[in-house]
C-alpha positions as CSV (number, residue, x, y, z in Angstrom):
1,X,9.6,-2.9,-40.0
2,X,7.8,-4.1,-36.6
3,X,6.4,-1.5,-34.5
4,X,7.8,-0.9,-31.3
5,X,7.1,-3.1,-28.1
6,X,4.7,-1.2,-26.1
7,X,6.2,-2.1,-23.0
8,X,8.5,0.6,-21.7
9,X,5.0,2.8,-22.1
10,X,2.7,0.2,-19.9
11,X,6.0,0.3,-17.2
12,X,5.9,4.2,-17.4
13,X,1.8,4.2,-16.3
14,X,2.2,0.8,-14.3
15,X,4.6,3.0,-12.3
16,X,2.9,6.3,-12.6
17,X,-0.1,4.3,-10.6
18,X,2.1,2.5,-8.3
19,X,2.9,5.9,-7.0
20,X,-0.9,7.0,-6.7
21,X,-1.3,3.8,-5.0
22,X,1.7,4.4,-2.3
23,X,0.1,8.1,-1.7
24,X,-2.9,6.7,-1.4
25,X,-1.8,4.3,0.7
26,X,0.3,6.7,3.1
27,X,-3.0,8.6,3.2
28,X,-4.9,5.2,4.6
29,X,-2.0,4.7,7.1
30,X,-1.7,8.2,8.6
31,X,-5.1,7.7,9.1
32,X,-5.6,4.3,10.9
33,X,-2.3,5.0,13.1
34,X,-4.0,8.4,13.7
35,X,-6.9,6.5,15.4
36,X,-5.0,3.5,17.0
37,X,-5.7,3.8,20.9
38,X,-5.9,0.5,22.7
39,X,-4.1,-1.7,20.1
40,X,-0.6,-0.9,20.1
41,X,1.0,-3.8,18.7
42,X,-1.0,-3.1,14.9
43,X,-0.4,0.8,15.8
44,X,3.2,-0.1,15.5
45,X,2.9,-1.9,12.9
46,X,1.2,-0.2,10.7
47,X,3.7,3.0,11.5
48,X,6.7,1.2,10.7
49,X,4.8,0.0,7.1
50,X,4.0,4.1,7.3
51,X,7.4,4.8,7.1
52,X,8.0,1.5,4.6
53,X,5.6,3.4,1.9
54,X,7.4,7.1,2.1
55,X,10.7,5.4,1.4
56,X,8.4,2.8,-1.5
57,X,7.0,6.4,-2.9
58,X,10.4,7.9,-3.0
59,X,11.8,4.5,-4.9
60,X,8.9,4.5,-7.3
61,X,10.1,8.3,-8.1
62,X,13.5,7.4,-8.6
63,X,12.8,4.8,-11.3
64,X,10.5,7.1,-13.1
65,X,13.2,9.7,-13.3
66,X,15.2,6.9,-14.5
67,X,13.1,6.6,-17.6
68,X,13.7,9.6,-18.2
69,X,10.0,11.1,-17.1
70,X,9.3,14.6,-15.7
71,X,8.5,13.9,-11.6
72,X,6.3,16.8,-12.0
73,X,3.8,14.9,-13.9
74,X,3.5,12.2,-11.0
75,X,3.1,14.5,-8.8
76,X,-0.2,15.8,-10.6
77,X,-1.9,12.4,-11.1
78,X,-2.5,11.5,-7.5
79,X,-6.3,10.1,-7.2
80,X,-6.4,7.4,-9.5
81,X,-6.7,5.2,-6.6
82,X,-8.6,7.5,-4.7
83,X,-12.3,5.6,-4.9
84,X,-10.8,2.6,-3.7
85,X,-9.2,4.1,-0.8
86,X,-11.6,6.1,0.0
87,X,-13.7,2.8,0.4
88,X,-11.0,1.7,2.4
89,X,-11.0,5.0,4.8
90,X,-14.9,4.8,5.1
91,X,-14.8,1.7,6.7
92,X,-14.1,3.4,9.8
93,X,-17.6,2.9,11.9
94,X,-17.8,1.4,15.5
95,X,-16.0,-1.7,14.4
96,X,-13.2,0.3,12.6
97,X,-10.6,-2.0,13.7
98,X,-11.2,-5.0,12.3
99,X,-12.4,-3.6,8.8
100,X,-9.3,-1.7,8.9
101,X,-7.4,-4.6,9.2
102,X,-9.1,-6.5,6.4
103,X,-9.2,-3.5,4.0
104,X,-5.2,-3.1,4.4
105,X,-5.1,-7.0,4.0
106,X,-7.0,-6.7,0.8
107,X,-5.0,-3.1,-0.3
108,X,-1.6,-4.9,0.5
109,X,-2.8,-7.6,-2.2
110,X,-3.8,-4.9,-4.5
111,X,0.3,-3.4,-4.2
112,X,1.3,-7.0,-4.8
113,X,-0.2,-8.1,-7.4
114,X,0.9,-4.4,-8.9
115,X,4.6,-5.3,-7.8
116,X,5.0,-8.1,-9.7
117,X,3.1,-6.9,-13.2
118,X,5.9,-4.0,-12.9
119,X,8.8,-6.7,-12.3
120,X,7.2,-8.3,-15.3
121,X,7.4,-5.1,-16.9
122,X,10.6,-4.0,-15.9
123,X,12.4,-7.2,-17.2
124,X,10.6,-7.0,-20.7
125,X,11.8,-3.3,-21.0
126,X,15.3,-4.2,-20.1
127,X,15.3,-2.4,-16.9
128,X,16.9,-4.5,-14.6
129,X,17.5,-1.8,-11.9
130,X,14.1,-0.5,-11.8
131,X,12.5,-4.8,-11.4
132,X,15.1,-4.8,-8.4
133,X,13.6,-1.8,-7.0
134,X,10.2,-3.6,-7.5
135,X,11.6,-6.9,-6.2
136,X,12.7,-5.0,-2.8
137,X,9.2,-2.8,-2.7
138,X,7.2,-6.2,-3.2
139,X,9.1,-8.3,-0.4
140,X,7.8,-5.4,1.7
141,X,4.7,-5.1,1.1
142,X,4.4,-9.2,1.7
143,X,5.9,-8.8,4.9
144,X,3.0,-6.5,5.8
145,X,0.3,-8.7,4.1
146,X,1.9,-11.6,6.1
147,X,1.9,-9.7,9.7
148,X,-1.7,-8.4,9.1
149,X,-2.6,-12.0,8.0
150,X,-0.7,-13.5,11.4
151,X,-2.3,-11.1,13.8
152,X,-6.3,-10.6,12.1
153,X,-7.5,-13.5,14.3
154,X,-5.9,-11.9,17.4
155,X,-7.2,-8.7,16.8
156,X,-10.2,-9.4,16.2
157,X,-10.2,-11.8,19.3
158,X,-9.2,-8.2,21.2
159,X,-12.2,-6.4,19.6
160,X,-14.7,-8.8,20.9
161,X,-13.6,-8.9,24.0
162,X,-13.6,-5.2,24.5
163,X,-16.7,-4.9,22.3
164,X,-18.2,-7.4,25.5
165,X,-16.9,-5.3,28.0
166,X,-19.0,-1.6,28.4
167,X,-16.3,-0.5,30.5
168,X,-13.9,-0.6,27.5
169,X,-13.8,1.2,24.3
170,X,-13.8,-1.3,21.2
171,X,-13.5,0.6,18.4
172,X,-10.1,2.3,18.4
């Protein structure tokens, strides 16, 4: 008599926290598209990945009500993430921009390297439909860390140049 694998348990909190980490990550993105003025290219970037983590929250809902776990509790957990986004959010001084983009760099490869422990997960427990779900969630959130990784040089190319300029306001 083995004891049981622990697996389906570590894929219950790994997904518990995965949906911490998408409300803490709407929370990051509501606030940076908030403040977006003269960049519009990121602004709508980061507002269609906005509307990429509602839907990603939602997902992450639907396979823990698939195991079978009360959404209530989810719902109550919220700021396990909270110091590190709030570390995130607090980088918004006169050069807000550019440590915006690198903090959401870094946050999306926080949410990937979560993404795929959960596939791993998932496929241990037998969950096949819930590592799909992870699968789809994960080749989003590489998209974004591949846009944000495409366009850091150009924005910050943008920031120094309206940094330069005192007619021009840098920061947002």
């Amino acid at each position: 008599m083995g004891t049981e694998p622990q697996t389906p348990k570590h894929l219950e909190d790994w997904l518990r926290d995965a949906h911490a980490m998408e409300k803490q990550a709407e929370k990051m993105l509501e606030t940076q598209a908030s403040r977006l003025e003269h960049y519009p290219q990121l602004k709508a970037r980061i507002e269609q990945h906005l509307i990429e983590t509602r839907g990603q929250a939602e997902r992450i809902e639907q396979c823990i009500s698939l195991l079978g776990t009360d959404l209530s509790v989810v719902k109550d957990i919220g700021g396990k993430l909270a110091a590190f986004g709030q570390g995130m959010g607090g980088m918004m001084a006169s050069d807000e921009v550019v440590k915006g983009s690198m903090a959401s760099y870094a946050f999306e490869h926080f949410e990937i390297a979560s993404y795929k422990a959960l596939i791993q997960a998932a496929e241990k427990a037998s969950r096949p439909e819930i590592a799909r779900i992870c699968e789809e969630i994960l080749r989003e959130e590489e998209a974004m860390a591949q846009w944000l990784s495409d366009h850091l040089d150009d924005t910050t190319r943008q920031y120094l140049e309206r940094a330069e300029d005192d007619q021009l306001t840098a920061k947002k």
